[in-house]
C-alpha positions in Angstrom: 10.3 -8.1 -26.6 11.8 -10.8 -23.9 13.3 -13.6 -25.3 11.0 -16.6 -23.6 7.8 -16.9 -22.2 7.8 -17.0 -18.3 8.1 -21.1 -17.2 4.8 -22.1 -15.5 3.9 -24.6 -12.9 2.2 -27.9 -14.5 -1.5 -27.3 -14.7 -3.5 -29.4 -12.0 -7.0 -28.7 -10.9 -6.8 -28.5 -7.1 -9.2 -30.2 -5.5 -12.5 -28.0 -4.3 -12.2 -28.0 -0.1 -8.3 -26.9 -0.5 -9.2 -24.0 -2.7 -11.6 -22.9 -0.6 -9.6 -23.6 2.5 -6.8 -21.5 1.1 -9.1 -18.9 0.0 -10.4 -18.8 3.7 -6.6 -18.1 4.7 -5.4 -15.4 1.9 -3.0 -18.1 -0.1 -3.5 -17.7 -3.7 -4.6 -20.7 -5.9 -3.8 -18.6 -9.1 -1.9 -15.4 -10.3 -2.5 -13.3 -13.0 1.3 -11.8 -14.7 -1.1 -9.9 -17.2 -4.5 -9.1 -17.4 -4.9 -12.0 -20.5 -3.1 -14.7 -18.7 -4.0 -16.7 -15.5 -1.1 -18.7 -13.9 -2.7 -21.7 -11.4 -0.8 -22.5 -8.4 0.3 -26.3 -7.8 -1.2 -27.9 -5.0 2.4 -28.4 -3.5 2.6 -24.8 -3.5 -0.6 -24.1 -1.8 -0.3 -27.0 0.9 2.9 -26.3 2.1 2.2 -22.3 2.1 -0.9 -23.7 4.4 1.3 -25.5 6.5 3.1 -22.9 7.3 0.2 -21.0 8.4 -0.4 -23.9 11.1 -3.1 -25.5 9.3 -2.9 -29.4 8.5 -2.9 -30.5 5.7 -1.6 -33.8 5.5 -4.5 -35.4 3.3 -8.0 -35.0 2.2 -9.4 -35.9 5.6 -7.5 -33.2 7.5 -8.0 -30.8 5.0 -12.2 -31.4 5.3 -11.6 -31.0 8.8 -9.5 -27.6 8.9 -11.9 -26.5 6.6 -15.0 -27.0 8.7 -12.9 -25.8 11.3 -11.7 -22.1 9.5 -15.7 -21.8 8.2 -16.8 -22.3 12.0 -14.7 -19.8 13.2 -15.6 -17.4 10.9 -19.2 -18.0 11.2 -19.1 -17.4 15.7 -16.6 -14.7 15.5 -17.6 -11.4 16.5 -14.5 -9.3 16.0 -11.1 -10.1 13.5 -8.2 -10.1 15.4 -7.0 -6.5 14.5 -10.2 -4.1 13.2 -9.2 -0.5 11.4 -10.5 2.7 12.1 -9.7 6.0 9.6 -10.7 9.3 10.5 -14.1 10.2 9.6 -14.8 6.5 8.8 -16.5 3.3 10.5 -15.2 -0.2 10.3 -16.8 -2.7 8.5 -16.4 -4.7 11.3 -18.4 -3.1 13.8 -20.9 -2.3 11.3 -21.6 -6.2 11.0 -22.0 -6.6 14.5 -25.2 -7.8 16.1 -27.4 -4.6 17.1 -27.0 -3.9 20.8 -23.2 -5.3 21.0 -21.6 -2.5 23.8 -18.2 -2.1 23.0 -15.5 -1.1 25.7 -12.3 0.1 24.9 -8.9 0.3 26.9 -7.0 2.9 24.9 -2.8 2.9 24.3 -2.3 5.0 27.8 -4.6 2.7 30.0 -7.6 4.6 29.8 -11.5 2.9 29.8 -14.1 4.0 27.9 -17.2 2.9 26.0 -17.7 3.0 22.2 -15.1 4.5 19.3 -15.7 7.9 18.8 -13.8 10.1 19.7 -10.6 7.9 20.6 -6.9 9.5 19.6 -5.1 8.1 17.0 -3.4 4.3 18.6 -3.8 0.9 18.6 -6.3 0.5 21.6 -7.7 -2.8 22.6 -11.5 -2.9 22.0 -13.8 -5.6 23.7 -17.3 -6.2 22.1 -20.0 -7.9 24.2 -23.1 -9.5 22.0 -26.7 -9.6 23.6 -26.2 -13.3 22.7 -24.1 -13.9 25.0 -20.6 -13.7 22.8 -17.5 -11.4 23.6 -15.1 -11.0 21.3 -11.6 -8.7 21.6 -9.5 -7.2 19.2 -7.1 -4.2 18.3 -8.3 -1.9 17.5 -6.0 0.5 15.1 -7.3 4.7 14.9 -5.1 6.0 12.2 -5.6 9.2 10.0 -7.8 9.2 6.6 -4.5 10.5 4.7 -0.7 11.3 5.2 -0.3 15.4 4.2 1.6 15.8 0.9 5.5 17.8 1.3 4.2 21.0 1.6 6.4 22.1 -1.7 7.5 20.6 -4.5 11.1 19.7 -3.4 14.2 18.3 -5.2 16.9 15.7 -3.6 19.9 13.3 -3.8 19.7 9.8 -4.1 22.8 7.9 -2.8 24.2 4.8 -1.7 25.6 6.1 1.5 28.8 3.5 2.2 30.1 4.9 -1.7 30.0 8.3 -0.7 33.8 8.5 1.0 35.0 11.9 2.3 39.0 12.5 3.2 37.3 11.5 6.5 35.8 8.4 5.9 37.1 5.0 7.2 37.3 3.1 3.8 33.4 3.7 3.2 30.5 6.5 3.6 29.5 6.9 7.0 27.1 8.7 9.3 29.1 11.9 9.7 29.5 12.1 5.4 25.8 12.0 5.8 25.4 14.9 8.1 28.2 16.9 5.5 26.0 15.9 2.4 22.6 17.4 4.4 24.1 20.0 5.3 26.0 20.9 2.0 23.0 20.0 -0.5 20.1 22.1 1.8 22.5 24.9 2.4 24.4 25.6 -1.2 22.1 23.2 -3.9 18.3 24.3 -2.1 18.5 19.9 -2.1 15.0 19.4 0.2 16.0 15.6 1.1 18.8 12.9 1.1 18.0 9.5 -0.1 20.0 6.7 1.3 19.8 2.8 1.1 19.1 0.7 4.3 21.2 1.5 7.3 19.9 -1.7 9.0 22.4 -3.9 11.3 23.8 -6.8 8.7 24.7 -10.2 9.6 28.8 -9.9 11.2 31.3 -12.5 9.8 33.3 -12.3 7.7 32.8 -12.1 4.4 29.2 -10.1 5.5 26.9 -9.8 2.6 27.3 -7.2 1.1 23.9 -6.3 0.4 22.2 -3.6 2.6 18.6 -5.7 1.4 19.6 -8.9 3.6 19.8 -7.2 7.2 20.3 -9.1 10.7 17.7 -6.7 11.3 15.9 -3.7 10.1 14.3 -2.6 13.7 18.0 -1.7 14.8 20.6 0.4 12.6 24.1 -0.7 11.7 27.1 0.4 13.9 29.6 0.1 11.0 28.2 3.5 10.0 29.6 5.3 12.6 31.7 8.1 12.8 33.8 7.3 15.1 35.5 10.5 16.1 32.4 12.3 16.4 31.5 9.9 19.5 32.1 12.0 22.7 34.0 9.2 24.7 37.0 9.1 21.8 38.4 12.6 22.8 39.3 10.8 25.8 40.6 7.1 24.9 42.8 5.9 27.5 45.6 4.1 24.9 45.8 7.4 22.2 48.3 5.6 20.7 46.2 2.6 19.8 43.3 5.0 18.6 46.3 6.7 16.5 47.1 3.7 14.8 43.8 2.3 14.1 43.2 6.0 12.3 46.5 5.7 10.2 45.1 1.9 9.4 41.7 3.7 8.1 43.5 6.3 6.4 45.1 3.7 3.8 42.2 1.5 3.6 40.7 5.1 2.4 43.4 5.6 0.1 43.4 2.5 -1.3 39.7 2.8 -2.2 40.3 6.3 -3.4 43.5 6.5 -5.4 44.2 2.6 -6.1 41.1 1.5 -7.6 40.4 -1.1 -4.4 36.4 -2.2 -3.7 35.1 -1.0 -0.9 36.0 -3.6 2.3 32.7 -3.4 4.8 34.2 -6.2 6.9 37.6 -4.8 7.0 35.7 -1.0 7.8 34.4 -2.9 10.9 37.3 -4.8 12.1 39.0 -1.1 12.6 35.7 0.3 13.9 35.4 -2.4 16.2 38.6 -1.9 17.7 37.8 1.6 18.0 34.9 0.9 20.2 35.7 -1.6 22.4 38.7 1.2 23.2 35.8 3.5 23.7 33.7 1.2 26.0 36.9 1.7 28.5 35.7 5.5 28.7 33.1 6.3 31.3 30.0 8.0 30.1 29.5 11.5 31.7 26.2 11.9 34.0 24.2 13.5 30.9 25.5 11.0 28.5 24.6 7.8 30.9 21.1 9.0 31.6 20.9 9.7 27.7 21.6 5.9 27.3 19.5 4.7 30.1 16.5 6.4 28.6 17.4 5.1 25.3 17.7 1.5 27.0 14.3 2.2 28.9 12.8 3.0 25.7 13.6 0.5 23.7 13.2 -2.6 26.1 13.3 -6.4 24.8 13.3 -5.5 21.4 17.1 -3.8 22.0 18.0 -6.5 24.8 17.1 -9.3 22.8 19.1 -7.4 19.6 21.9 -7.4 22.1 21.6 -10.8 23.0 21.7 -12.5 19.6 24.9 -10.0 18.2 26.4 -11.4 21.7 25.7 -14.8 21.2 26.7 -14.8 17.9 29.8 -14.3 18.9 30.5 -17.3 20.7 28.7 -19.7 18.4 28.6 -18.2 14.8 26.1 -16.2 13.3 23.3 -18.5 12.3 21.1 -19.0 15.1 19.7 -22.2 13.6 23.2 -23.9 14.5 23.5 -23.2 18.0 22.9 -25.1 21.0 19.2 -26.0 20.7 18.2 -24.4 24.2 19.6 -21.3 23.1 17.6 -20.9 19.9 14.4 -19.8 21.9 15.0 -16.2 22.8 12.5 -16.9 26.1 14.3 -20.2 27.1 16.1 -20.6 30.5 19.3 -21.4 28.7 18.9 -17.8 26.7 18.3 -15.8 30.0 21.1 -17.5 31.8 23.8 -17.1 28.6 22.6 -13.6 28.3 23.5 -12.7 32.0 27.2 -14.8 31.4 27.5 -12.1 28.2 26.5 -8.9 30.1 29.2 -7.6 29.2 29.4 -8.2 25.4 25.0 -7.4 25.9 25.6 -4.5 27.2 28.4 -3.3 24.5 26.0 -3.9 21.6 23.2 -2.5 23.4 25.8 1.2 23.5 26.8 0.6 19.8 23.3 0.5 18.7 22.6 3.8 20.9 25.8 5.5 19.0 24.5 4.9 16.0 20.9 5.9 16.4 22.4 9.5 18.1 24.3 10.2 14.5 21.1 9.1 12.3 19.4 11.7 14.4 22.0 14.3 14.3 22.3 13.6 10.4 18.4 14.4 10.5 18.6 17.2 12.9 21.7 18.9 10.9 19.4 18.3 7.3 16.6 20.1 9.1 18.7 23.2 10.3 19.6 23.2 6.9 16.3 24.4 5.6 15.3 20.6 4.2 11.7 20.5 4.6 12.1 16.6 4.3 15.6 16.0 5.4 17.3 12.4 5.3 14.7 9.7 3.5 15.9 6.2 4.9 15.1 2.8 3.0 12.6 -0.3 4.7 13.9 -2.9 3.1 11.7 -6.3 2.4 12.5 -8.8 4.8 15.5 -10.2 7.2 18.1 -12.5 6.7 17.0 -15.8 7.9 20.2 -16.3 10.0 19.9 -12.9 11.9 18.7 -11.2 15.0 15.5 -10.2 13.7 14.4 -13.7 12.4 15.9 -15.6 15.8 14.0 -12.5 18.5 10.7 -12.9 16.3 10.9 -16.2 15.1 7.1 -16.8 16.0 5.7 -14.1 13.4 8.0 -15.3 10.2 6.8 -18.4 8.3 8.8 -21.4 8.9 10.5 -22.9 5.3 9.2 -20.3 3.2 11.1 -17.4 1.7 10.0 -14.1 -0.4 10.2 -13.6 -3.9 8.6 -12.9 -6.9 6.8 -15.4 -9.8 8.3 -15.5 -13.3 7.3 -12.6 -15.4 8.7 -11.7 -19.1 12.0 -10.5 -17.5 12.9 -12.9 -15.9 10.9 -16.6 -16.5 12.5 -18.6 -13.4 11.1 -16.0 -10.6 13.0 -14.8 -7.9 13.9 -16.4 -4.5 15.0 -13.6 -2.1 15.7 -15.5 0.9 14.0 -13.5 3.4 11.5 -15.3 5.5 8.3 -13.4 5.2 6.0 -12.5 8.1 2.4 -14.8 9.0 -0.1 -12.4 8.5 -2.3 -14.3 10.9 0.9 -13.9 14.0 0.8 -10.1 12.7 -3.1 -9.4 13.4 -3.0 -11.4 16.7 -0.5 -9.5 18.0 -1.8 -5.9 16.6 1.1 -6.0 14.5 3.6 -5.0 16.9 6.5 -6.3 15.4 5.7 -4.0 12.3 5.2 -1.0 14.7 8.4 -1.5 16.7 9.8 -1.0 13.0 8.7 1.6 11.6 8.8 3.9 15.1 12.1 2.9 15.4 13.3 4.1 11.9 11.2 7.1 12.1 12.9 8.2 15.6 15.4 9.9 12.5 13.8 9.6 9.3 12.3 12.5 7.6 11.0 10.2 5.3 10.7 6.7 4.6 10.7 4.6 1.7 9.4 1.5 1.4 11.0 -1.2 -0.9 8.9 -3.4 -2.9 5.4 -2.1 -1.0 3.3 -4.0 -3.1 4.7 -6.6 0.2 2.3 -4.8 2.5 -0.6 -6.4 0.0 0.6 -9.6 -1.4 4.2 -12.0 -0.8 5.3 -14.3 -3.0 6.0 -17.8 -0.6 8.7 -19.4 -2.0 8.7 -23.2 -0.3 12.1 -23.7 0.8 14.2 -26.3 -1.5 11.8 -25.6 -4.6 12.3 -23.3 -7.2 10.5 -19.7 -7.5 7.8 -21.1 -10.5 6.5 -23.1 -7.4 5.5 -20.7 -5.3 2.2 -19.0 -4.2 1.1 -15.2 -3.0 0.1 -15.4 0.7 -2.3 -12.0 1.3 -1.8 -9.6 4.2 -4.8 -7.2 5.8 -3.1 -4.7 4.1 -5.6 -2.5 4.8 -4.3 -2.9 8.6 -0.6 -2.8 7.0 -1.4 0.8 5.7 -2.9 2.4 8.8 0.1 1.0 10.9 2.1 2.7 8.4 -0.2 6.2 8.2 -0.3 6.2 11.8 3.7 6.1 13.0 4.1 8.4 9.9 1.8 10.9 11.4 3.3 10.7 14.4 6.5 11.4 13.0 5.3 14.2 10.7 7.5 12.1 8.1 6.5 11.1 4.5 6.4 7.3 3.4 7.3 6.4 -0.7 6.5 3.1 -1.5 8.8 1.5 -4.5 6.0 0.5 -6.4 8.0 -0.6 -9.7 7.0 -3.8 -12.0 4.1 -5.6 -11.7 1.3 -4.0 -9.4 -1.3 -5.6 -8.4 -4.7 -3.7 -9.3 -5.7 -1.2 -6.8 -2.5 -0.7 -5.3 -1.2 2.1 -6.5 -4.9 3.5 -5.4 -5.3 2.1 -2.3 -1.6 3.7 -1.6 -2.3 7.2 -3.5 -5.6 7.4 -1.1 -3.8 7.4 2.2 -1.5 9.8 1.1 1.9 7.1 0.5 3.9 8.4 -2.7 4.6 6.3 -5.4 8.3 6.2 -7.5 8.3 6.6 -10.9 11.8 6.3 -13.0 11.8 7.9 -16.5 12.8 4.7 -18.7 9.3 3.4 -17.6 7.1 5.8 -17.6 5.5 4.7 -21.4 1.4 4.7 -21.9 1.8 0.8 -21.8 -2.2 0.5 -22.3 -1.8 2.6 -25.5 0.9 3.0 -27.5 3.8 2.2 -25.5 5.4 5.5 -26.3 7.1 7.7 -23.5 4.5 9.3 -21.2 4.6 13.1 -21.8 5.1 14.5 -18.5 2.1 16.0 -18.5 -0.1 12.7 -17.7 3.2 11.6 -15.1 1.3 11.3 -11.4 1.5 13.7 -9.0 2.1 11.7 -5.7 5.7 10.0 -6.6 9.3 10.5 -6.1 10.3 10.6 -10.0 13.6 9.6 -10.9 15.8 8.7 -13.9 17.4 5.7 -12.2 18.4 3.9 -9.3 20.4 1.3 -7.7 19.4 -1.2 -9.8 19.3 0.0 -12.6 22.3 1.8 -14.8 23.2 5.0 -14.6 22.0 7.2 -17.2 25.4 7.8 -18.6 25.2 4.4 -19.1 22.2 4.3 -20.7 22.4 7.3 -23.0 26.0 5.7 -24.0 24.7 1.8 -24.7 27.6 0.9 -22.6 25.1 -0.7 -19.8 24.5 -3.5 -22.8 28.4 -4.0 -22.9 28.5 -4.3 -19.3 26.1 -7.1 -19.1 27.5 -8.6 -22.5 31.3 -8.8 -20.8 29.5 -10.6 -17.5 27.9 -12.9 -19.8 24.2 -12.0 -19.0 22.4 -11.4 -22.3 19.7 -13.8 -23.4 20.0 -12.5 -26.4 22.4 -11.8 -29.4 24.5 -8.7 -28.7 23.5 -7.0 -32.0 19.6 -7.6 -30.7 20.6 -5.6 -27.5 22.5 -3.3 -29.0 19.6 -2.1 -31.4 16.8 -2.5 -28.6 18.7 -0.4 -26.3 19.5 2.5 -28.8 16.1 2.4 -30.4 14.7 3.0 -26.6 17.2 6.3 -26.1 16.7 7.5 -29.5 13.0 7.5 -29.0 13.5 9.6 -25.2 16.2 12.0 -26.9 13.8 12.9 -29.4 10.8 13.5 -27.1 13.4 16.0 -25.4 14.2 17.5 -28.7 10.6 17.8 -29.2 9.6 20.0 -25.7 12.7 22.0 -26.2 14.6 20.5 -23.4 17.8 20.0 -25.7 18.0 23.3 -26.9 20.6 25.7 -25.7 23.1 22.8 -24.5 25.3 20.5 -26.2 27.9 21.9 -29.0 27.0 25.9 -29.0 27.6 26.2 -25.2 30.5 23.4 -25.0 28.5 21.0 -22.9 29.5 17.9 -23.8 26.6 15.9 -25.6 26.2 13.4 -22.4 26.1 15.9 -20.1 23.5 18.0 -21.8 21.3 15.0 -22.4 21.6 14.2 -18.7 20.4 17.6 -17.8 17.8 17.5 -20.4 16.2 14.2 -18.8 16.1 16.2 -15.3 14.6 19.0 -17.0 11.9 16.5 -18.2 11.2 15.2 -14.6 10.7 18.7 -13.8 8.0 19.3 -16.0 6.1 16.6 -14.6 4.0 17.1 -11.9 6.1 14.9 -9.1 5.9 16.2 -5.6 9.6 15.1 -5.5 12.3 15.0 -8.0 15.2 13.2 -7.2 18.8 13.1 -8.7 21.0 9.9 -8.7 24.4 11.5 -7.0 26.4 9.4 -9.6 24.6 10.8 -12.5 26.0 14.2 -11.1 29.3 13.3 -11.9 28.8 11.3 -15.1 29.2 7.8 -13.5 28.9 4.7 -15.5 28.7 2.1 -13.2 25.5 0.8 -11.6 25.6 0.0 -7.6 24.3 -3.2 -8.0 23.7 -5.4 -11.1 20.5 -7.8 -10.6 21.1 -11.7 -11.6 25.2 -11.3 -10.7 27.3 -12.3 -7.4 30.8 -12.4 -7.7 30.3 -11.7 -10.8 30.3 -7.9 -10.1 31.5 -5.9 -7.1 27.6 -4.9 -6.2 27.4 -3.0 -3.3 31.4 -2.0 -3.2 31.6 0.6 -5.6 33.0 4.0 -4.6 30.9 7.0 -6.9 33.1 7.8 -10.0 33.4 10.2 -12.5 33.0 9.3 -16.3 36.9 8.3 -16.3 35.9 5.8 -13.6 38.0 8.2 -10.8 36.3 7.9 -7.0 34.9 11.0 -6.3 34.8 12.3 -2.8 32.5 14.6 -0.8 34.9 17.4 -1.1 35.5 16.9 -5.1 31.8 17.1 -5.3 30.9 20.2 -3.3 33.4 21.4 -6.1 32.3 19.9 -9.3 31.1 21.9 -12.1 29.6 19.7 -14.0 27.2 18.8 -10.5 26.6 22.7 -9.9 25.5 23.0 -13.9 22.9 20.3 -13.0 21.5 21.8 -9.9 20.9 24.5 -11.5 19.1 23.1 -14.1 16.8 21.8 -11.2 17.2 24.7 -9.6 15.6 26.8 -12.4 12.5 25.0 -12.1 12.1 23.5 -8.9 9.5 25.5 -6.1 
C-alpha cells in the first residue's frame, strides 16, 4: 500500500456561473483518482486554466458576461468548428441541423460538391447554409471506422536507440545501428518490429537535456542521429584529413563509453557530428540528390522553414526564444523575415540536416521491410514540446500560455507531476482543423511502420498545470478527442502503419474503449496486469486483451533482472528515494515476484529450465515471464533489448536528475559490461530467448 494519501486542493465551492462557464469550455471543476473519491478543483485552478483559453475572468461581472457570451454562441451556431465523419457513420452534427440546411463541400484537392456521401477520406472544408438565413463553416474530417489489426501475431525489440552502440557508432546509437538491428532481428530472430524512443530534434546547448520526452520539436527528427558516413556527400569531403580526425575523435569517445565505463555524452556526439556536416555542406549535391532535397523542401514548406529558422536563430541569441529580441519572437514579424534572409545560410544548413536525417529514418524503415518485418521500425510521439524550442516558438498561437502538462496526485506519487511541456488549446486546434497535429503525425509516419503514442490518455484529457503553482493545483482541460482519434486513424491509414497508445496508470473511463474501437492498440506490461476489481491477483493470460503491445518492462520501469533479483529496491534505497523503511520494500517487492514466479510454476512455464539444463535461475525466470506473454492473446509481444542480455539497470529512473545518469546508459550485461550490436548478434543467452519466443510466436 502507498505510504500517504495523495495531498488535495483546499475544498471551496466554486461559484455556480464559473462552473458552468468552464463546463461550457472542457475545463474540469472536479477529478475523480478512484471511482470512491472526488477531488474538487480550486477556483484558482479553473480561472487561470480559463484565461488561458482567452476567456476573462477577472471577476464575477466578466465572468456573467463570458458566460452569456459562450451560451449565445452555442445556441446560433450551426456547425463546431471541426465536425467528424467515420465510415459508414453520420455526424451528430449534421444530424442536429435545421431540416433543409444544403451543405457544400470543397474537398482536400480543391474539388466542389454538395452533401457528404461519398467524399474520400480528408479533412475537407464543409459550408452549411440554414433556410433561416445562417451559414455556418467547418472541417470537416472523413476518417476510416477502424485501423486493420497487424495481420499476424508478431514479436519485437524494444530499445533506447542512443544505448545501442556498434564498433561504428560515434559515442551513441545512431540511425545506421538502427538499420543493422532491423535488419539483423527480421532476418536471423523472425523480430516483426523495432521499438525505439523519440527521435525528435532536442533543444542544442550545451548541457542538452538529456531526455528524448522534452523535444525542440517532435514534427522534425534529430540530426545527432545520423550516420554520418552513410551520407553520400562524405565520400567526397574536400579536407579528408579533418573528416579523418573528427572519426579518430569519435572512435575514443566510443571507447570510452564502451570499455571505460563513461556515460554516454549526446552534446559532445554532436559537437563531432556537427563538424562533420558543416565539412559536408562544402560538397555539392549531385543533380538526383538536389532535386531529392528540393522536393523534400517543397514538401515540407513553412513548417521546415520556420524549423530552420528558430535552430538558426538560436544560434545567435541562445536557445530560449522567450529571451530574444522581442520582434524576433513572432515567427510572422518583419524582423523574423528579414533575420531569416541575413541567416540563409545557417537556414538553409538545418533545413539539409533535417532532410539527412529523415532519408536514414526511411532507409532504417525501408531496410526493416526488406527484411520480412511486417511492421518494421515503431517510433515514439512523445507528449508535448519543450517550452524553449522550435515547436513552441513556430506554433506559439495553438499552445496555452502559463500552463504546463502533468498529472494530479495519485497514491504513487501525492504531489502530482509538472512536466513542463506547454499543452495545446483545444479550441486553436478545432479552428484550425487540427493542422498542427496533422503536420505531426504525417511527418513521423513518412518512416514509421508504427507509431506509439506516449501517455494517449492526452488525446482525451491534460492535466493544466498553472505555471509557478504546484501540480495539486491544477485542472484537466478536455480535447474533442473524438476529432483527436480520427486525425490519428486517418494519417495511420494513409500510412498503412499501426498506432499503440501507452495507456498505463490511471485511465479515464471509456478510453481504453473508445481507443480499442478505432482499432489503436493498447500496452500492457506484466507487473500490472492484476484483476484490480477482484482480487488483485496476477491476470492469467487468458483474460490479458487482445489489442496491446504486451511487455514485461520498459524505460521506466526496472529491468526484469532487476526485478526478479530485488536489486531495483536497492537501487532506489542508495539514491535515497524510498518513502518507506527499506525492510517494508524489501518484503513488498519479493512478496510481488514470489507471487508471479509461482503463477509461472503453476502453467508449467518454469519447467524444463533452471538447474537440470544449467540455465541460470534468472535467466530461466526471464524466459519464463516471455513465455507467459506468449500465452496471452497480445497481437504484439515485445522484448526489452536489455532484458536479453540480463541488464540491471533501468534507462531512466522517475523522481531523479542528477541523481542518476537517465538517459546515458549504454545496454549492459548482468556484470554491468556495455554490450554492442555485434556482441549481441552473438549472445547466447539472447538467441536462448528468441527462441523461446520463437517457439510460440505466429
Amino acid at each position: 500500500m502507498p505510504a500517504a494519501q495523495p495531498a488535495e486542493p483546499p475544498t471551496e465551492d466554486l461559484p455556480e456561473d464559473l462552473t458552468r462557464l468552464a463546463a461550457l469550455h472542457g475545463v474540469a471543476t472536479s477529478y475523480r483518482p478512484s471511482p470512491d473519491r472526488t477531488v474538487p478543483a480550486s477556483a484558482t485552478a479553473v480561472t487561470l486554466a480559463l484565461a488561458a483559453l482567452g476567456v476573462d475572468t477577472s471577476g464575477p461581472g466578466a465572468v456573467r458576461a463570458a458566460l452569456a457570451a459562450r451560451e449565445a454562441e452555442l445556441r446560433e451556431r450551426l456547425l463546431p468548428p471541426t465536425v467528424v465523419r467515420w465510415d459508414g457513420g453520420t455526424p451528430a452534427a449534421l444530424t442536429a441541423l435545421p431540416a433543409g440546411t444544403r451543405l457544400r463541400v470543397e474537398t482536400e484537392q480543391g474539388e466542389r460538391r454538395d452533401g457528404v456521401e461519398g467524399l474520400a477520406h480528408g479533412v475537407h472544408r464543409l459550408t452549411a447554409d440554414a433556410p433561416d438565413g445562417r451559414t455556418a463553416e467547418a472541417h470537416l474530417i472523413v476518417a476510416p471506422a477502424r485501423l486493420p489489426a497487424p495481420a499476424a501475431r508478431c514479436h519485437g525489440l524494444l530499445v533506447q536507440l542512443y544505448s545501442l552502440l556498434s564498433r561504428r557508432s560515434w559515442g551513441m546509437g545512431d540511425l545506421g545501428d538502427l538499420g543493422e538491428l532491423a535488419a539483423w532481428a527480421g532476418r536471423a530472430l523472425g523480430a516483426g518490429f523495432v521499438q525505439v524512443n523519440p527521435l525528435h530534434a532536442a533543444v542544442p546547448g550545451a548541457p542538452t537535456d538529456p531526455s528524448p520526452y522534452r523535444p525542440s520539436s517532435r514534427r522534425f527528427p534529430d540530426p545527432v542521429h545520423l550516420r554520418i558516413e552513410d551520407v553520400p556527400e562524405f565520400a567526397y569531403v574536400t579536407d579528408p584529413e579533418r573528416a579523418r580526425t573528427l572519426r579518430e575523435r569519435a572512435g575514443r569517445l566510443r571507447e570510452g563509453v564502451l570499455e571505460k565505463g563513461a556515460l554516454i555524452d549526446r552534446d559532445a556526439v554532436w559537437e563531432l557530428k556537427r563538424e562533420a556536416l558543416e565539412l559536408l555542406r562544402e560538397v555539392p549535391l549531385g543533380p538526383g540528390r538536389r532535386a531529392a532535397y528540393c522536393d523534400y523542401l517543397a514538401e515540407q514548406g513553412t513548417a521546415l522553414e520556420d524549423h530552420a529558422t528558430w535552430c538558426a536563430l538560436a544560434e545567435v541569441h541562445g536557445s530560449d526564444w522567450h529571451r530574444w529580441p522581442e520582434d524576433l519572437r513572432d515567427p510572422r514579424s518583419a524582423e523574423t523575415d528579414r533575420a531569416r534572409r541575413e541567416l540563409m545560410d545557417r537556414v538553409d544548413f538545418h533545413s539539409r540536416l533535417t532532410w539527412l536525417t529523415d532519408t536514414q529514418l526511411t532507409a532504417a524503415q525501408r531496410t526493416a521491410r526488406e527484411a520480412g518485418m511486417p511492421v518494421g521500425i515503431v517510433h515514439d510521439l512523445a507528449v508535448g514540446v519543450h517550452p524553449h524550442g522550435a515547436d513552441s516558438w513556430a506554433q506559439q498561437e495553438y499552445f496555452a500560455a502559463g500552463m504546463s502538462a502533468g498529472a494530479p496526485p495519485d497514491a504513487f506519487n501525492s504531489r502530482g507531476q509538472d512536466w513542463g511541456l506547454p499543452p495545446w488549446r483545444p479550441d486553436r486546434l478545432a479552428g484550425s482543423g487540427y493542422a498542427p497535429f496533422r503536420g505531426l503525425l504525417r511527418g513521423l509516419f513518412r518512416y514509421a511502420g508504427a507509431l506509439r503514442v506516449d501517455h494517449v490518455m492526452g488525446l482525451f484529457r491534460l492535466w493544466w498545470v498553472p505555471e509557478g503553482r504546484p501540480p495539486t493545483e491544477g485542472t484537466y482541460v478536455h480535447y474533442d478527442a473524438e476529432a483527436m482519434l480520427a486525425v490519428l486513424v486517418l494519417e495511420a491509414h494513409r500510412a498503412g502503419a499501426v498506432v499503440i497508445g501507452e495507456d498505463l496508470g490511471t485511465v479515464e473511463p471509456g478510453v481504453r474503449e473508445a481507443l480499442r474501437e478505432r482499432g489503436v492498440l493498447g500496452t500492457s506490461v506484466l507487473w500490472f496486469e492484476r484483476d484490480w476489481t477482484g482480487d488483485g491477483r496476477p491476470l492469467p493470460p487468458e483474460r490479458w486483451r487482445a489489442d496491446c503491445l504486451a511487455t514485461a518492462t520498459t524505460h521506466d520501469l526496472p529491468s526484469t533482472a532487476a526485478r526478479l533479483t530485488g536489486e531495483h529496491v536497492e537501487l532506489r534505497d542508495r539514491l535515497g528515494l524510498l518513502t518507506r523503511p527499506l525492510e517494508e520494500e524489501r518484503a513488498e517487492a519479493a512478496a510481488d515476484t514470489a507471487e508471479w514466479l509461482d503463477v509461472l510454476a503453476r502453467l508449467g512455464l518454469l519447467h524444463g529450465t533452471g538447474g537440470d539444463t544449467g540455465t541460470p535461475a534468472e535467466e530461466a525466470e526471464i524466459q519464463a515471464v516471455h513465455r507467459f506473454l506468449l500465452r496471452t492473446p497480445a497481437r504484439m509481444v515485445g522484448i526489452w533489448l536489455p532484458d536479453a542480455v540480463g541488464d540491471r539497470r533501468p534507462q531512466n529512473l522517475p523522481g531523479t536528475w542528477d541523481q542518476y545518469p537517465n538517459w546515458r546508459l549504454p545496454v549492459a550485461d548482468a556484470e554491468g559490461r556495455p554490450v554492442t550490436l555485434e556482441d549481441l548478434a552473438a549472445s547466447p543467452r539472447l538467441h536462448a530467448l528468441i527462441d523461446v519466443v520463437r517457439d510460440r510466436d505466429g
